[in-house]
C-alpha positions as CSV (number, residue, x, y, z in Angstrom):
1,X,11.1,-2.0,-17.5
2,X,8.9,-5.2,-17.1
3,X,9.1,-7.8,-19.5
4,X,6.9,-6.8,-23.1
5,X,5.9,-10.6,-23.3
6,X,3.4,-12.5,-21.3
7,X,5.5,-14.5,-19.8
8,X,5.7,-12.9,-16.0
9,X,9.6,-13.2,-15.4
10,X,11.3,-11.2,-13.0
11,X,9.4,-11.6,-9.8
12,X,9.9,-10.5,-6.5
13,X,7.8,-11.9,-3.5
14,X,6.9,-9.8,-0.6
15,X,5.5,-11.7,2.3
16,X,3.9,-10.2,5.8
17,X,6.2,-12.6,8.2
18,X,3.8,-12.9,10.9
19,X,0.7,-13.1,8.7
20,X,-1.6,-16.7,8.6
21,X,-0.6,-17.1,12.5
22,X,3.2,-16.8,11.5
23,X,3.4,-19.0,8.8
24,X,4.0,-15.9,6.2
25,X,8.0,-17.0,6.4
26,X,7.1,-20.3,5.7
27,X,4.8,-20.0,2.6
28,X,6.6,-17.5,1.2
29,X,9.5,-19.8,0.8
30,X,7.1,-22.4,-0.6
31,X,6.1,-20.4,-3.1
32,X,10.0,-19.6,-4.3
33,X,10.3,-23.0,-4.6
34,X,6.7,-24.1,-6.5
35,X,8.2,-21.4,-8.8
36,X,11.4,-22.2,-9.5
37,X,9.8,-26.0,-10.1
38,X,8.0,-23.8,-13.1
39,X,11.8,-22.5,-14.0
40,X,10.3,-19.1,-12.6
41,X,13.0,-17.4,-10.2
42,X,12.0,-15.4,-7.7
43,X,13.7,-13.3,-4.7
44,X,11.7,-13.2,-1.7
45,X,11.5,-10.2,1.0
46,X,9.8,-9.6,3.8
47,X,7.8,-6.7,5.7
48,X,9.7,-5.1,8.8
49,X,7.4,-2.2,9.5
50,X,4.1,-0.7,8.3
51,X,4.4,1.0,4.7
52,X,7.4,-1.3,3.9
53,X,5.7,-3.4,1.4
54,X,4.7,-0.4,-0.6
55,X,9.0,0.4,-0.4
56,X,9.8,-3.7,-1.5
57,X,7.3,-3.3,-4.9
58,X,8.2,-0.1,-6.1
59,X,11.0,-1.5,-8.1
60,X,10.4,-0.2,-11.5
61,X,12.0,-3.3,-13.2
62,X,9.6,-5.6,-12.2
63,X,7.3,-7.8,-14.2
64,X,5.5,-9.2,-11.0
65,X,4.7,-8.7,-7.3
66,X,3.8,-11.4,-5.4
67,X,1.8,-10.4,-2.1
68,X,2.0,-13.0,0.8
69,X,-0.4,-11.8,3.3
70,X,-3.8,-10.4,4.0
71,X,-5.5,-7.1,2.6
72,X,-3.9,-5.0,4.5
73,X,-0.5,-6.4,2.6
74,X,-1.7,-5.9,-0.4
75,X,-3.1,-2.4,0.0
76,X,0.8,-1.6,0.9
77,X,1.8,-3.4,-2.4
78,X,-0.6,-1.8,-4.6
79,X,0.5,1.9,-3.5
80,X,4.4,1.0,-4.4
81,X,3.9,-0.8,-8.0
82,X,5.1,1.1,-10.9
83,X,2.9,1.4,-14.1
84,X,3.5,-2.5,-16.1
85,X,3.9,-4.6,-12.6
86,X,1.6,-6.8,-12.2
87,X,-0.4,-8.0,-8.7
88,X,-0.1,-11.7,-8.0
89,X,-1.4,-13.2,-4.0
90,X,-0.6,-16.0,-1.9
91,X,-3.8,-15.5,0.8
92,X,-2.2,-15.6,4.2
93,X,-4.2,-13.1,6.1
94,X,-7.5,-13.4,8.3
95,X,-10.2,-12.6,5.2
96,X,-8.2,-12.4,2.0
97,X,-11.2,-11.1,0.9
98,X,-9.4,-9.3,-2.4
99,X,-7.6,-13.1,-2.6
100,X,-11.6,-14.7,-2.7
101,X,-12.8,-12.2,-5.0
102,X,-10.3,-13.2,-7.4
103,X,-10.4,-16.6,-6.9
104,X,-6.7,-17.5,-5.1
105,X,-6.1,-20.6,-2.9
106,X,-4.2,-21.0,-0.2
107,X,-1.9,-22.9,-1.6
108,X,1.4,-22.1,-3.0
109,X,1.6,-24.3,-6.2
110,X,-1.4,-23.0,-7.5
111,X,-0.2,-19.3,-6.7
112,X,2.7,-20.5,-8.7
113,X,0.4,-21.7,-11.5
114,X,-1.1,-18.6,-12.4
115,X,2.1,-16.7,-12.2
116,X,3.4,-19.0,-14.8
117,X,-0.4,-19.1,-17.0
118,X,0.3,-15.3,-17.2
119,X,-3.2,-14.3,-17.8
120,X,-3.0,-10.6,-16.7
121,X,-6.1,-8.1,-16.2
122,X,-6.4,-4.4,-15.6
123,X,-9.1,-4.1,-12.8
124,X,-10.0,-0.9,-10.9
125,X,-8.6,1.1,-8.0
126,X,-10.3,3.7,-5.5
127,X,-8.7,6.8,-4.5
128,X,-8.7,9.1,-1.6
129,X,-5.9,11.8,-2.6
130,X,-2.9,9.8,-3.9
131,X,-3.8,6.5,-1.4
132,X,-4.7,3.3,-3.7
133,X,-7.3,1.3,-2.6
134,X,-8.4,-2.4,-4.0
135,X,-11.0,-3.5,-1.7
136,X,-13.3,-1.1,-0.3
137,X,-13.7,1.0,2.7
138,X,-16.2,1.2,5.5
139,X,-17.0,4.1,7.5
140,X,-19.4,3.6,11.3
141,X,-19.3,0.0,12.6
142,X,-16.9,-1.8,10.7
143,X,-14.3,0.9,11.1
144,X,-14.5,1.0,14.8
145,X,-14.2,-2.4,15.2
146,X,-11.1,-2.6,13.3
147,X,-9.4,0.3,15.0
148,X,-10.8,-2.0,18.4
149,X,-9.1,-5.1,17.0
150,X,-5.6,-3.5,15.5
151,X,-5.6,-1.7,19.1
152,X,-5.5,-4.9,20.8
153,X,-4.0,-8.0,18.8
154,X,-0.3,-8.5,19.3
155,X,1.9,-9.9,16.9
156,X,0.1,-12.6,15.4
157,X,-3.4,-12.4,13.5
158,X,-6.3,-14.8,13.7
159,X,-10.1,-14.6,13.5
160,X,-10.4,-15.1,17.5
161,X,-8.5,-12.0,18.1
162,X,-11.5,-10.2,16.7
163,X,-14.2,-12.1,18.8
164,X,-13.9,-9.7,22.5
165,X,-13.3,-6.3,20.6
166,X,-16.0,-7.2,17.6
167,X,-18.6,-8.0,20.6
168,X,-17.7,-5.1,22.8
169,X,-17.5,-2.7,20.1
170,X,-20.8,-3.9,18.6
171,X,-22.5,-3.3,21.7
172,X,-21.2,0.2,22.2
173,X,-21.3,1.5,19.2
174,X,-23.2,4.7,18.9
175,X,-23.9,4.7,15.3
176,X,-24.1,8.6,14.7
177,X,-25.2,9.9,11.2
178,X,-23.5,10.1,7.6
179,X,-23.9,12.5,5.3
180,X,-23.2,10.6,2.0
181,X,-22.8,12.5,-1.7
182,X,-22.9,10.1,-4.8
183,X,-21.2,12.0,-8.2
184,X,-22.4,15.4,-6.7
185,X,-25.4,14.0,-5.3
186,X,-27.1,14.5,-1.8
187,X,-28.4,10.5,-1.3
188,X,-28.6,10.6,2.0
189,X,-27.9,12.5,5.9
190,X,-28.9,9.7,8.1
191,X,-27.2,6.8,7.3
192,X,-25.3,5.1,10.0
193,X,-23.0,2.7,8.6
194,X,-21.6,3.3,4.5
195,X,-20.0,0.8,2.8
196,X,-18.0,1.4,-0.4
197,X,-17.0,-1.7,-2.4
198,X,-14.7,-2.2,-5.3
199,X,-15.5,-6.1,-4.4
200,X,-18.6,-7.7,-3.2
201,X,-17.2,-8.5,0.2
202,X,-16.5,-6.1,2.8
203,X,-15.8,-6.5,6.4
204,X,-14.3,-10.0,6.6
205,X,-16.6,-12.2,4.8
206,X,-19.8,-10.0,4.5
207,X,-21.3,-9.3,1.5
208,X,-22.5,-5.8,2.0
209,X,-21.9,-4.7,-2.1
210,X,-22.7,-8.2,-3.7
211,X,-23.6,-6.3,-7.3
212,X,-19.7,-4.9,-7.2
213,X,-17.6,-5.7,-10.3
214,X,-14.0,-5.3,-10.6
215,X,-13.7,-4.2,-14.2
216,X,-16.7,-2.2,-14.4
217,X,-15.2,1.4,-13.6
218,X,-17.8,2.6,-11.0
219,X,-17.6,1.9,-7.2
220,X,-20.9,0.2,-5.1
221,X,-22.3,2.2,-2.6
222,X,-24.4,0.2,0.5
223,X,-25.8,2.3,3.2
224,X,-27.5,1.3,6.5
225,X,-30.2,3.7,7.9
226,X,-32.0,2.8,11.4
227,X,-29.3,0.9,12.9
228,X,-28.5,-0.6,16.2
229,X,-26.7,-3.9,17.6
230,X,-29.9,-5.6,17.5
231,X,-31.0,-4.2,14.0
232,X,-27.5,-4.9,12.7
233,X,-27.4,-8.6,14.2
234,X,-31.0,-9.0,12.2
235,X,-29.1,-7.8,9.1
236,X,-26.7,-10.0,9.3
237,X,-28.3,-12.9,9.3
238,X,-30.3,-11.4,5.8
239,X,-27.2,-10.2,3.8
240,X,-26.4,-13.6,2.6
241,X,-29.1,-13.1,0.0
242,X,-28.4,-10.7,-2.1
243,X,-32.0,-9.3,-2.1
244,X,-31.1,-7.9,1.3
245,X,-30.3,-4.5,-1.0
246,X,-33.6,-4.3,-1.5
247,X,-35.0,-3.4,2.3
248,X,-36.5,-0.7,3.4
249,X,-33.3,0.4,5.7
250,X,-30.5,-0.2,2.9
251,X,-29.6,2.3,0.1
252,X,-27.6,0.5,-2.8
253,X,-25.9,2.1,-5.6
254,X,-23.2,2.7,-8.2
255,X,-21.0,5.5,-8.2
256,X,-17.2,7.2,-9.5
257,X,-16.6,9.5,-6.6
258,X,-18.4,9.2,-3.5
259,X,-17.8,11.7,0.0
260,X,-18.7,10.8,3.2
261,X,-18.9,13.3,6.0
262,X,-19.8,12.9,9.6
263,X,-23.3,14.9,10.3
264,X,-22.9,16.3,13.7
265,X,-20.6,16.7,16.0
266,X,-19.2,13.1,17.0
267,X,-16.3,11.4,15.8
268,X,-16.9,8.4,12.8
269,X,-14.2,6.4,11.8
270,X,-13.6,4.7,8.6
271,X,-11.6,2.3,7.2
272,X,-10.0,1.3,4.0
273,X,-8.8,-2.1,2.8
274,X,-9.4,-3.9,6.6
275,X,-6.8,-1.3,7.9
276,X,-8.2,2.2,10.3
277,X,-8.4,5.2,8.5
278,X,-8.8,7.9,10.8
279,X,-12.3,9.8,11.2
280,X,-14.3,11.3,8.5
281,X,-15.0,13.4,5.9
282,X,-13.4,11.7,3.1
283,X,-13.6,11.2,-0.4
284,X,-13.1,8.2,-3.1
285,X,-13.0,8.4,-6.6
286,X,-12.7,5.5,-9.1
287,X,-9.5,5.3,-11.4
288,X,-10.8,2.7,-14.2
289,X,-8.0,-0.3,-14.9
290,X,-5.8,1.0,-12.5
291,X,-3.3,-1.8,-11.4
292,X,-2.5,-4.6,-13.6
293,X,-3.5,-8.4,-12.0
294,X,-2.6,-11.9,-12.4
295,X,-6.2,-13.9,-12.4
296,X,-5.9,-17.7,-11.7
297,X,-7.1,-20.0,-14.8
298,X,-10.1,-21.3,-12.4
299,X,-11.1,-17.9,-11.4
300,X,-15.3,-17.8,-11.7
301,X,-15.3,-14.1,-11.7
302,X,-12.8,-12.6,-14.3
């Protein structure tokens, strides 16, 4: 069982090799060592295969798993931790955008640093059946250009892999309707694009659920009605203020188990934590304080 005290003491680091343009290998070693500089020790594995860092954190001895990578890392992780092992992240991916919610650097030492300030919340979790899921999900354009760009990018990740199949995509892109039910509710059967956000960010940097909390037990729900390349390039440029919730083509609010369903015939693919999905209907329900995480000392948020 994981240590009782605070102190986070038997750690194991599992690091995404080819993650941060290949330098996963690299960082990951860099953290062993800002650790052991902290008289933390730490063993250090690495991914081989989709699913495996789920396998590396299951460990139920564990007081602390480090996740060197992306989001798509630290979905694995979160789906293999036992009950009492906590979440730590070395950012290494293309948007870290769990990594920026909670305030992480890039940096190793200061990874280190909170590991060894061991200052630990509980923060929430979606669900879809038994899948854990820390970020969000996204069902309509965002999904389609992720399943574009994990169709096409080779071994190494970077944010100009997503530039042809983001464009292409965004200009093909049908945008068919989605039924969406909120807690048993009927809000809407004509959105285009749903969003639904355990953290303010969603697809990349974009703040498409900017009221989304954490800690707050209830999921943020944004919805796009009236869409098309041209209306979403518009959009874009507006979501930076978070008033953008309030116009007339956006639906914004806060739910514990949300559904979405395609509403006619075609195909709409979602997906969850930056990673395809599949197509819809699917269903997310909120597990309050769900996964125990490290928070750095300078984290604004938490």
């Amino acid at each position: 069982m994981p240590s009782p005290t605070n102190r986070l003491e038997t750690i194991r680091i599992v690091a995404n090799p080819i993650s941060g343009g290949g330098q996963g290998k690299i960082q990951a070693q860099a953290l062993q060592k800002a650790l052991a500089s902290l008289e933390l020790n730490a063993e250090v594995t690495f991914t081989e295969r989709a699913g495996h860092g789920g396998e590396l954190a299951s460990d139920s001895d564990l007081d602390c798993v480090v996740a060197v990578g992306g989001d798509g890392t630290i979905n694995e992780i979160i789906n293999g931790l036992q009950p009492g092992t906590a979440l730590s992240i070395l950012p290494m991916g293309t948007a870290n955008v769990v990594a920026r919610e909670l305030g992480y650097s890039r940096e190793p030492a200061d990874t280190a640093k909170a590991i060894a300030n061991g200052k630990v919340l509980s923060l929430d979790l979606l669900l879809m059946g038994d899948r854990k899921i820390i970020l969000g999900a996204g069902a309509g354009l965002d999904a389609a250009i992720t399943e574009a760009v994990s169709n096409s990018r080779g071994k190494k990740s970077s944010y100009l892999k997503w530039v042809g199949p983001s464009v292409k995509t965004a200009f093909s892109y049908s945008f068919p309707p989605i039924r969406v039910v909120v807690d048993g509710k009927e809000v809407s059967d004509s959105a285009q694009y749903a969003i639904v956000g355990n953290c303010r960010n969603s697809a990349g940097l974009f703040p498409a659920t900017p009221q989304a909390t954490m800690n707050d037990g209830y999921v943020d729900v944004c919805l796009f009605h009236n869409m098309g390349v041209f209306k979403m390039m518009t959009l874009a440029v507006t979501v930076w203020n978070p008033k953008f919730i309030g116009h007339r083509d956006v639906t914004y609010l806060k739910g514990k188990k949300v559904t979405l369903e395609a509403r006619g015939d075609e195909n709409v693919p979602f997906q969850i934590d930056g990673d395809p999905a599949g197509r819809l209907p699917v269903t997310f329900e909120v597990a309050p304080k769900a996964v125990r995480v490290v928070i750095p000392p300078t984290s604004e948020n938490y």
